[in-house]
C-alpha positions as CSV (number, residue, x, y, z in Angstrom):
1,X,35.5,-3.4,59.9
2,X,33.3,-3.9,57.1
3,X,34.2,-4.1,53.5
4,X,34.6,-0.3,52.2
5,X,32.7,0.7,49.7
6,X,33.4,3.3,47.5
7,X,31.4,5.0,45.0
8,X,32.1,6.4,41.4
9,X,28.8,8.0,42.9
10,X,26.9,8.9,40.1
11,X,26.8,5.9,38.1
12,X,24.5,2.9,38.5
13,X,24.7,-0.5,39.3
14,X,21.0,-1.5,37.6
15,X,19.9,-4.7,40.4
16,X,19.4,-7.8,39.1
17,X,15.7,-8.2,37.2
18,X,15.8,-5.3,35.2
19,X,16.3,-6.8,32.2
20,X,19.4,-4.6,31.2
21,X,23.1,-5.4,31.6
22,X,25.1,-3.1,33.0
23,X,27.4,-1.7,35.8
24,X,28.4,1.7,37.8
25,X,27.3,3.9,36.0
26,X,29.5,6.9,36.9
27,X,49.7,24.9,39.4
28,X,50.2,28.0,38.4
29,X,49.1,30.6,41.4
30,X,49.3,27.1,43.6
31,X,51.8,27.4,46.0
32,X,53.0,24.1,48.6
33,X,53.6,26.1,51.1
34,X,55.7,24.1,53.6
35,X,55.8,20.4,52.5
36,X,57.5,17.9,54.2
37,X,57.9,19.0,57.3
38,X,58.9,17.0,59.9
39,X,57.0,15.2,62.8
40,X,57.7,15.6,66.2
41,X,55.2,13.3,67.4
42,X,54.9,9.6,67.9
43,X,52.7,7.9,65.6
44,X,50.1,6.7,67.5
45,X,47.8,5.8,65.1
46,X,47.0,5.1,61.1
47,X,48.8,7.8,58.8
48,X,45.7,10.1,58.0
49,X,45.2,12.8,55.4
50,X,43.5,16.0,56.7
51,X,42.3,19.5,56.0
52,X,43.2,22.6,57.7
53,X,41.2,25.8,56.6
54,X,42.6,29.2,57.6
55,X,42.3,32.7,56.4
56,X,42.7,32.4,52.6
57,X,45.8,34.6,50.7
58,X,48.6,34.8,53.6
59,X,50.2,30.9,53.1
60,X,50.2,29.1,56.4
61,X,50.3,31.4,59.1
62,X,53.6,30.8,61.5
63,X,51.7,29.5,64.5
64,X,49.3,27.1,62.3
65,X,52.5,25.1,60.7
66,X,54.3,25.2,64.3
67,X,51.2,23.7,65.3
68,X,50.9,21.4,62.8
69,X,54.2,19.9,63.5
70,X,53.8,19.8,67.3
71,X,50.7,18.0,66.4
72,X,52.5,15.5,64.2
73,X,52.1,16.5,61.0
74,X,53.4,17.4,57.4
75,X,52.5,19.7,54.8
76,X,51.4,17.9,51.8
77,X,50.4,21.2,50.0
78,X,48.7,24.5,50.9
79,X,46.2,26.3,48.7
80,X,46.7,29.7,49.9
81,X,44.6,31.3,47.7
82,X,41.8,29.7,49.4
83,X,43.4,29.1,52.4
84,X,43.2,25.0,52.7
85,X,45.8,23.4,53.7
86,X,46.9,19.3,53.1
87,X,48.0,17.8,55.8
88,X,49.3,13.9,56.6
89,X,49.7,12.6,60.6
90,X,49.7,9.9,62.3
91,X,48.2,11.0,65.3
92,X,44.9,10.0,66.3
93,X,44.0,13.3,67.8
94,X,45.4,15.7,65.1
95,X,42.2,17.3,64.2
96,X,40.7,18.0,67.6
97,X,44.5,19.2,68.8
98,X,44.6,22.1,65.3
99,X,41.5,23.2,65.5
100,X,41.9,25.0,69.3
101,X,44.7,26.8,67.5
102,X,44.1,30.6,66.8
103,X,43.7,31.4,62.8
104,X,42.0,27.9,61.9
105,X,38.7,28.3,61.0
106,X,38.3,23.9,60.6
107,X,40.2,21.1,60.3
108,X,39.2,17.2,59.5
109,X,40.4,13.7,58.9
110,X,38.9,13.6,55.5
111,X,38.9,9.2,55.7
112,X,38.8,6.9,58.2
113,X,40.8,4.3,56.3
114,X,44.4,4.7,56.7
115,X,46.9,5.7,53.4
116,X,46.6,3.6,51.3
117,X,42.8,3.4,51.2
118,X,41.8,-0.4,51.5
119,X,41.6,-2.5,48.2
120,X,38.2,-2.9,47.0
121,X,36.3,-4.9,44.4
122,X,34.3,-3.3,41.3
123,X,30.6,-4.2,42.0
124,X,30.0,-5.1,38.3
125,X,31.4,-3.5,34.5
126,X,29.5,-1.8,31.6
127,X,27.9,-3.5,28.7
128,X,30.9,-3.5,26.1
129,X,29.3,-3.1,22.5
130,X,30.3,-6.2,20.4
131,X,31.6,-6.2,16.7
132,X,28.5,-7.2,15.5
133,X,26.5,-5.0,16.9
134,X,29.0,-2.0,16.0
135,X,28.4,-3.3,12.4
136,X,24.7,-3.2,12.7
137,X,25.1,0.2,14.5
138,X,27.1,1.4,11.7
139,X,25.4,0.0,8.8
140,X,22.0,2.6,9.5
141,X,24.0,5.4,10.3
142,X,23.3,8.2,7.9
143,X,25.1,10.7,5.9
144,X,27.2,12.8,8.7
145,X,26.2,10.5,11.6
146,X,29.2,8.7,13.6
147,X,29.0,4.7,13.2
148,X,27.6,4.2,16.1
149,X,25.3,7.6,16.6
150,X,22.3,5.6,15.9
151,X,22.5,4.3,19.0
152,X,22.3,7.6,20.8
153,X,18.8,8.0,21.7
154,X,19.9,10.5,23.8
155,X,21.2,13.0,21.5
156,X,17.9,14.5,20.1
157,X,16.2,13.8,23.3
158,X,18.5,17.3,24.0
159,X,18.5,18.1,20.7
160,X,22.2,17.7,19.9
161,X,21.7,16.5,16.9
162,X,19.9,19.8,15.8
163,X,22.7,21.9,17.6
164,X,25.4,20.0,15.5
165,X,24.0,20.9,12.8
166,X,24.6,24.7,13.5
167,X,28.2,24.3,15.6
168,X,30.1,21.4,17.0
169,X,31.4,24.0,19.9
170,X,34.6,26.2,19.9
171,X,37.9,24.6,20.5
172,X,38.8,27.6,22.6
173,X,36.1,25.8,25.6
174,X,37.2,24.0,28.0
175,X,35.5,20.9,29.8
176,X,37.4,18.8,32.8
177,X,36.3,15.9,33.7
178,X,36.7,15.6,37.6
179,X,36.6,11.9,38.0
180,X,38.3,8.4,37.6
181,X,41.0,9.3,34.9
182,X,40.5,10.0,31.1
183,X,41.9,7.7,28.5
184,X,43.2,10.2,25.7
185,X,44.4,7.5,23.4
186,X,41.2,6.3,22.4
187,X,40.1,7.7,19.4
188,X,36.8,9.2,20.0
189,X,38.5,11.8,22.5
190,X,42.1,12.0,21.8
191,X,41.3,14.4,18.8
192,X,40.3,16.7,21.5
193,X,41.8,16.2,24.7
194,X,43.6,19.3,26.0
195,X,46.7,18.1,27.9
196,X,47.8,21.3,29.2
197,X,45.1,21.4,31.5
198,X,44.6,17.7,32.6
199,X,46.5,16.4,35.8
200,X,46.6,13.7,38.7
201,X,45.1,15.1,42.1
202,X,44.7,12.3,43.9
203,X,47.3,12.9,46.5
204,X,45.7,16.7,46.8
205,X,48.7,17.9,44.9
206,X,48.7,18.2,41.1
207,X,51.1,15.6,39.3
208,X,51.2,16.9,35.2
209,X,53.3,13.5,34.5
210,X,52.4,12.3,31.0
211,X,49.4,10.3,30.9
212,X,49.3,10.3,34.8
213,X,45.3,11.4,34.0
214,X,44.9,8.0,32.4
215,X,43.2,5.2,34.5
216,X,44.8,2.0,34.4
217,X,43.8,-1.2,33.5
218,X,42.1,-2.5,36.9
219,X,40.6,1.3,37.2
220,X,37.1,2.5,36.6
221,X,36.2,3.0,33.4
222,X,33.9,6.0,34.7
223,X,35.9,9.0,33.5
224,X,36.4,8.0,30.1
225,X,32.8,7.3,29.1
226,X,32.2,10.9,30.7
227,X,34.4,12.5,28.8
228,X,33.0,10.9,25.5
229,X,29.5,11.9,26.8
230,X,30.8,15.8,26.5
231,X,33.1,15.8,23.4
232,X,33.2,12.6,21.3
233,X,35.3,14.0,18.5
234,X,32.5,13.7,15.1
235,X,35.4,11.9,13.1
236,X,33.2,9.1,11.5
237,X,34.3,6.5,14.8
238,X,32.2,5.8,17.1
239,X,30.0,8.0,19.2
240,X,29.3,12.0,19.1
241,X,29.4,14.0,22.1
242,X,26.8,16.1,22.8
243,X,29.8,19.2,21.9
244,X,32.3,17.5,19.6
245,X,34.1,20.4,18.5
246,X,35.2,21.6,22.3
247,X,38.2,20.1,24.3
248,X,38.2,18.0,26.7
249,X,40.7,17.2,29.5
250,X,41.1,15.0,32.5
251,X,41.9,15.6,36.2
252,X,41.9,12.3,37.9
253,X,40.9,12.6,41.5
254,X,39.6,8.7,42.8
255,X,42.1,6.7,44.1
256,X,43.2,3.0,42.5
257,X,41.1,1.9,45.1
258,X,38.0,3.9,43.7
259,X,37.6,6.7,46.8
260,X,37.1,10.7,45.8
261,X,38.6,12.3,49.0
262,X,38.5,16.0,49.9
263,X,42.5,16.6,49.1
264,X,42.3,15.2,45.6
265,X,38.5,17.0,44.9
266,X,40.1,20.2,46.3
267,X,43.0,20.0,44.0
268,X,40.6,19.2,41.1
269,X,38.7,22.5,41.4
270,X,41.6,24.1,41.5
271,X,44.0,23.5,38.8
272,X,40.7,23.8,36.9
273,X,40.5,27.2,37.8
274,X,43.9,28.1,37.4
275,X,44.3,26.5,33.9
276,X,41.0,28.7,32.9
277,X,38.8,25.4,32.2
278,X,35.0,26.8,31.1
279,X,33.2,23.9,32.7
280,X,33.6,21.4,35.1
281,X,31.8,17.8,35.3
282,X,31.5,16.0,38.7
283,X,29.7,12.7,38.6
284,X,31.0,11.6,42.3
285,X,30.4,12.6,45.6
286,X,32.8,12.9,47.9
287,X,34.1,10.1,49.9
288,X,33.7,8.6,52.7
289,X,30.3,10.2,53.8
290,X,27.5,10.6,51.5
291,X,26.2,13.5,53.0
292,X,28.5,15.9,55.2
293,X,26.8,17.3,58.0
294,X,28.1,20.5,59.1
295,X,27.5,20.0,62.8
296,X,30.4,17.1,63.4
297,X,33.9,18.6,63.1
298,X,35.0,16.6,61.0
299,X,32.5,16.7,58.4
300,X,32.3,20.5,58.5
301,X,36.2,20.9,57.6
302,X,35.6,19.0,54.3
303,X,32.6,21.1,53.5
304,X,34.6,23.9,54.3
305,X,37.5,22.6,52.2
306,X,35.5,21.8,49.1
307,X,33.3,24.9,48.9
308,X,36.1,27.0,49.3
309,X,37.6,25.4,45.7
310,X,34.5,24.9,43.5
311,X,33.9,28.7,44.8
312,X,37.1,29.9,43.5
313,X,36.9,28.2,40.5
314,X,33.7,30.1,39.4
315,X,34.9,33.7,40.1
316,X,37.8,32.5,38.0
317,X,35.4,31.7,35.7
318,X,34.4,28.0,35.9
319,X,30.8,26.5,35.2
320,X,30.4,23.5,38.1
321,X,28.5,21.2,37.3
322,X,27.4,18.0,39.4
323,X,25.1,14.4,39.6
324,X,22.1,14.5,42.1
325,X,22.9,11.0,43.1
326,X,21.0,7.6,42.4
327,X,19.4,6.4,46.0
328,X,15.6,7.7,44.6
329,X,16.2,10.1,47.9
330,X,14.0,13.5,47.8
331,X,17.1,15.8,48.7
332,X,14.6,18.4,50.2
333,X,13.1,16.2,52.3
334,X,13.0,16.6,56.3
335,X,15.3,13.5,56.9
336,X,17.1,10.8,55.0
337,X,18.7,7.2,56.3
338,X,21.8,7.3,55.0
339,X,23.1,3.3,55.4
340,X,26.4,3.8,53.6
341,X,28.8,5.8,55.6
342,X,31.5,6.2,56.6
343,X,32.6,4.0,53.0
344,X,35.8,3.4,54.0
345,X,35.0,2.6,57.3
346,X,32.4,0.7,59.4
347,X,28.7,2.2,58.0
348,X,25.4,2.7,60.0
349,X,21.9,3.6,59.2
350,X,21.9,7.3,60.7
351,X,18.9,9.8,60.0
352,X,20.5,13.0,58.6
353,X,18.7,16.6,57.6
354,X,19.7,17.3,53.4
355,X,19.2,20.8,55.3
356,X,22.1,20.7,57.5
357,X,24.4,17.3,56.0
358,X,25.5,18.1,52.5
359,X,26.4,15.2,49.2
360,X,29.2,17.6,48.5
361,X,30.1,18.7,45.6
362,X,26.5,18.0,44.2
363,X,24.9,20.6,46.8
364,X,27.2,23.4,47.1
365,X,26.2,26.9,46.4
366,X,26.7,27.7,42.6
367,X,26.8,24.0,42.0
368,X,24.5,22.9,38.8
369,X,22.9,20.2,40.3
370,X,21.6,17.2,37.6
371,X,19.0,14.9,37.3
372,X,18.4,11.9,35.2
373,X,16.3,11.2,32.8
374,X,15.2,8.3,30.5
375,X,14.4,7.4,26.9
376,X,10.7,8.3,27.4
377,X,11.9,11.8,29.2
378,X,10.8,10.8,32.8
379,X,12.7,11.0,35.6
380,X,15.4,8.1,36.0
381,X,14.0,5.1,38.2
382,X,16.8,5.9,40.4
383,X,17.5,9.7,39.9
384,X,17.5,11.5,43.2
385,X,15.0,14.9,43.2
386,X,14.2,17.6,45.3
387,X,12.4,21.2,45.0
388,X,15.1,23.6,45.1
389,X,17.8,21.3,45.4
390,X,17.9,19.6,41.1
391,X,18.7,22.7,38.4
392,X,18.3,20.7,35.7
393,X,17.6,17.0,33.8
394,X,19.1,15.3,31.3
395,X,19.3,11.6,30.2
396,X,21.3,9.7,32.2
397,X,19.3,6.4,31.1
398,X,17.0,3.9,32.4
399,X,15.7,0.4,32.4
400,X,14.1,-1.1,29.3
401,X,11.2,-2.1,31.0
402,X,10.4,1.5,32.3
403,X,11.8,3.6,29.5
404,X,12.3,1.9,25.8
405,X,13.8,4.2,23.5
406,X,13.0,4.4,19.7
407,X,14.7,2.1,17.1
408,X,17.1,1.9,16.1
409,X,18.6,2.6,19.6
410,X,18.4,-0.6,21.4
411,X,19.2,0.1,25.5
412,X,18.1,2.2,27.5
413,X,21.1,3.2,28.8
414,X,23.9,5.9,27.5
415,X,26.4,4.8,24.9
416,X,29.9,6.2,25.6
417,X,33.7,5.2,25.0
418,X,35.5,3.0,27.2
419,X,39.6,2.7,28.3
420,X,41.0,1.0,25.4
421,X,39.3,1.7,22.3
422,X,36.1,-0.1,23.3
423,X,32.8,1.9,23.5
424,X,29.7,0.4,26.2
425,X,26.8,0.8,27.6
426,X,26.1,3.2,31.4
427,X,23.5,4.4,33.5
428,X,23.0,7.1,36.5
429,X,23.1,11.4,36.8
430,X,26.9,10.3,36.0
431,X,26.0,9.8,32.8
432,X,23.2,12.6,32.7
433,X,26.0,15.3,34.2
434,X,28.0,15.3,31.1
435,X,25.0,16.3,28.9
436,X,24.4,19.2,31.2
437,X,28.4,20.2,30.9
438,X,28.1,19.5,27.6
439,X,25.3,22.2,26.9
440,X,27.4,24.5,29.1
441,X,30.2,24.3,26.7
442,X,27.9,25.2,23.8
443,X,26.5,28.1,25.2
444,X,29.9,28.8,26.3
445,X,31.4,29.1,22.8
446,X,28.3,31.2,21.5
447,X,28.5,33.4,24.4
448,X,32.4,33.4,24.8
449,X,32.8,36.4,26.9
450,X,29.8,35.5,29.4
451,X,31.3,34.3,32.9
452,X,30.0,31.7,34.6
453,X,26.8,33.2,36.2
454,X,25.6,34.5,32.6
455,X,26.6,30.9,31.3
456,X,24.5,29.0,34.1
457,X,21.5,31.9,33.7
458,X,21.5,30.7,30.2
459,X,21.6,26.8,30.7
460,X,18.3,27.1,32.8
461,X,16.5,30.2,30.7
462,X,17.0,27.8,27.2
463,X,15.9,24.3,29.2
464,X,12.8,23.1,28.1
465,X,10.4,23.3,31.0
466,X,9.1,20.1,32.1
467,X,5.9,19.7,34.6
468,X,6.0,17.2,37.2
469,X,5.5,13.2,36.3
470,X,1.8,13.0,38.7
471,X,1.5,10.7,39.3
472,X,4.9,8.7,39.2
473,X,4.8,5.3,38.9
474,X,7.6,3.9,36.7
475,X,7.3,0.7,37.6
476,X,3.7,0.7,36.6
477,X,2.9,-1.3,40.0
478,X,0.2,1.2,41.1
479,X,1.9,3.1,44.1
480,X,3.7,6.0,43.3
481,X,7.2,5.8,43.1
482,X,8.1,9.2,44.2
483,X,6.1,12.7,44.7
484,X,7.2,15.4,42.5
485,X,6.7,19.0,43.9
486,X,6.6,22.5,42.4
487,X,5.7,24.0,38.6
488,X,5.6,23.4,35.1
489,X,8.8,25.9,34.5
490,X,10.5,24.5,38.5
491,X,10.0,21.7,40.0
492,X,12.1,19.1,41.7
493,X,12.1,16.3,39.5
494,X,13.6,18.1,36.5
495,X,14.4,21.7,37.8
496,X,14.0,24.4,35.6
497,X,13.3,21.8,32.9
498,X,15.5,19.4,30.0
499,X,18.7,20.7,29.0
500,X,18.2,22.1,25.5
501,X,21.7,21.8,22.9
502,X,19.6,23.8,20.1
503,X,18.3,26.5,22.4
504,X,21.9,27.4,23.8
505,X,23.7,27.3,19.9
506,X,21.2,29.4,18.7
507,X,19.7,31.8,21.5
């Protein structure tokens, strides 16, 4: 078995030569119906964690938990309102033995590694801003600017600044970050972190422990700079997020060992939706295979699984929003080689169709799906793209040697907080989502009555159309990088255009 892999998706490890430092860039009306229930049958294998979708709104029906437990499993929790159900078993054939029984619609191992995941190592860390260059930052701030907003190209590259200087967002919005855990002691967020709705999914059933949203010390810094991104309290420390006046809350959902599974991503989505949270930001995909295709079993079950919740969250209300990814891959192409899964498992190169083998949550329906761009507004170097498949860009960050920004910003990368009072440097559509969920939230508290269609209508109406990069060489080698199809106003490097913070504080 090969190493696994996993991947705090949407953020970017920049390769060596790119003259840039950096690293990965990335229940109320819940009922557990059943848990614990006993196993009647040998363990025959590693202990799993699985899926089982039935008919949404009845609990488990009789037959599917006698089955379950003839099968040799227990519940962990069942979402009836949607109708997934956890599962845990140690038997080897679990999935194919549920799904011949009558009222399931799917059912999936949703990892091949066994629980615990295998321990991994972190494939690099951010750029950590030193004292001295927090001084420098700080010393050409101006009046009303954070110490270290000078450094934020990518503020008025979505005219945030502008916005900020109508609204800093309503305190009544909402924004969960989905991801690696949210420090809410540092004090660029803790001024506006909503407890109340944060949580612990990782084990696909909610833990509201104190602080069990926080990441610890050997965990992915990922979440916190994400939550920064959105709503970096304007305090005079630090950063500014691009809506500093909304709340922010956490819902951890990767693993110590780094993985997103379906379980915990289910459970995100929904104790977002049941604590009414406006907008949701996904800068992951779901582990272990990059794209799910909907012909395996398997696969299928976890699709199943996944767009049952981020559904549900919307007609409750929710704004979804997720990272295209980072491979350069054109996500409505005819085939893609996808070399890294299963993660946890043993990977192959396999050909899939982006037509029929989803990056889930990223291309769900009602999903926003988010691009990267960079200093000079181009599409990211690594971005992923697609007609019909990105919504919308934002900056997410570059190389230097592709896209320099203006002084007195310095990197071409995104400047967020990090666990422990720090603040760094990132890079990917990680770091580009949280813009996006950011602009969501300020169109949210102008419109505060528009549901989540009206909001997402809005987001792309306000964006500021951008025509296709033709043609796009960002290396400046002289072969064109990628091929970017469709209009000025749609097109599938940058969607219905740049996210636009002005536009949606004062349209």
């Amino acid at each position: 078995m090969t190493a696994p892999q996993p991947r705090y998706r949407r953020a970017l490890a920049i390769p060596v030569g790119m003259a840039m430092t950096t690293a990965l860039a990335f229940l109320p009306g819940v009922t557990a119906s059943a848990a614990d229930t006993a196993s009647t049958t040998a363990a025959d294998g590693p202990s799993l964690s699985y899926v089982v979708n039935v008919r949404p709104g009845h609990g488990v029906p009789a037959r599917v938990q006698k089955a379950v437990t003839e099968a040799g499993g227990s519940v962990v929790i069942a979402y009836d309102r949607i109708g997934v159900i956890v599962v845990h078993s140690s038997n080897p054939d679990f999935a194919k033995e549920i799904r011949t029984v009558r009222g399931v619609d799917s059912a999936g191992a949703t990892r091949n590694a066994p629980l615990p995941a295998q321990s991994t190592t972190d494939v690099g860390t951010p750029k950590v801003l030193g004292a001295e260059e927090v001084a420098a930052a700080g010393a050409k701030a101006t009046d009303g600017q954070d110490p270290l907003e000078p450094l934020q190209w990518d503020l008025p590259a979505i005219k945030a600044d502008k916005a900020h200087e109508k609204t800093l967002g309503s305190p009544k919005v909402t924004v969960a970050v989905i991801d690696t855990g949210v420090d809410d002691t540092h004090p660029d967020i803790a001024p506006n972190f909503d407890r109340d709705a944060s949580a612990n999914c990782v084990s696909g059933k909610p833990d509201t422990t104190d602080g069990a949203w926080r990441p610890s010390a050997s965990e992915s810094p990922h979440g916190t700079h994400v939550a920064g991104e959105i709503a970096a309290a304007k305090n005079g420390v630090g950063v500014t997020g691009v809506a500093p006046g909304v709340k922010v809350a956490g819902i951890k959902v990767a693993n110590p060992n780094g993985y997103f599974y379906t379980e915990a991503v289910v459970c995100g989505f929904m104790w977002a939706a049941e604590h009414h949270v406006d907008v949701t930001n996904n800068s992951y995909y779901t582990d272990p295979w990059y794209f799910n295709c909907t012909t395996d079993p398997d696969q299928k079950a976890l699709v199943d699984a996944i767009t049952r919740a981020s559904r549900y969250a919307e007609k409750k209300g929710t704004v979804n929003v997720a990272a295209a990814g980072n491979e350069s891959y054109d996500l409505a192409s005819d085939s893609i080689t996808d070399p890294v899964s299963p993660n946890d498992g043993t990977p192959s190169d396999r050909v899939i169709d982006p037509h029929e083998c989803f990056d889930i949550p990223t291309q769900l329906p009602g999903v926003v799906t988010v691009a990267a761009t960079g200093a000079k507004g181009l599409k990211s170097s690594f971005s992923n793209y697609g007609l019909g498949v990105i919504d919308i860009a934002a900056p997410g960050g570059d190389s230097t040697a592709y896209q320099k920004p203006e002084p007195p910003a310095t990197s071409g990368l995104i400047l967020g907080p990090l666990p422990g009072g720090k603040w760094g440097y990132m890079a990917g559509t990680s770091m580009a989502t949280p813009h996006v969920a950011g602009v969501a939230a300020l169109i949210k508290s102008t419109h505060p009555h528009a549901p989540a269609a009206l909001v997402k209508a809005l987001l792309y109406a306000e964006a500021d159309a951008t025509p296709c990069t033709d043609p796009y060489d960002i290396d400046g080698d002289g072969k064109v990088d990628a091929v970017c199809e469709g209009s000025k106003n749609h097109n599938g490097f940058y969607g219905w255009g740049t996210a636009d913070a002005l536009a949606a504080v004062t349209k």
